[in-house]
Residue, then its C-alpha position, 0 to 999 in steps of 0.5 A: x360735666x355737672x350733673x344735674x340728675x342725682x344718678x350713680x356714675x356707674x349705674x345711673x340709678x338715681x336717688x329715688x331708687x338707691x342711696x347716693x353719696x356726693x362727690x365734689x370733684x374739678x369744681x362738678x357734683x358727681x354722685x355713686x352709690x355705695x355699691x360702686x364706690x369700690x370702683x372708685x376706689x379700686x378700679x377708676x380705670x372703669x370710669x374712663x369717660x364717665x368721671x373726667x381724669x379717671x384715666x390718671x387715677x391711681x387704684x388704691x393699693x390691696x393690703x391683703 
């Protein structure tokens, strides 16, 4: 699953067309942008197929 395209997870834009943030995770380079790093945080379930795990990803909880 390493990525060799620097592209956002989510949105496949790459680095030429958005800012991308790394992430290193089970041994891959994955990249997000700042738009979908929410997601990430908040929604994993989304990435279900897409970041290897995801399913077993906790939301982080609302402190509203």
């Amino acid at each position: 699953m390493s990525q060799t395209i620097q592209q956002c997870l989510v949105c496949e834009q790459t680095h030429e067309q958005i800012p991308l943030i790394n992430l290193k995770y089970k041994q891959h380079d994955l990249w997000i942008c700042p738009q979908h790093l929410p997601v990430l945080i908040h929604n994993p379930q989304q990435l279900i197929g897409k970041l290897p795990g995801a399913e077993t990803m906790n939301p982080s909880p609302h402190n509203d």
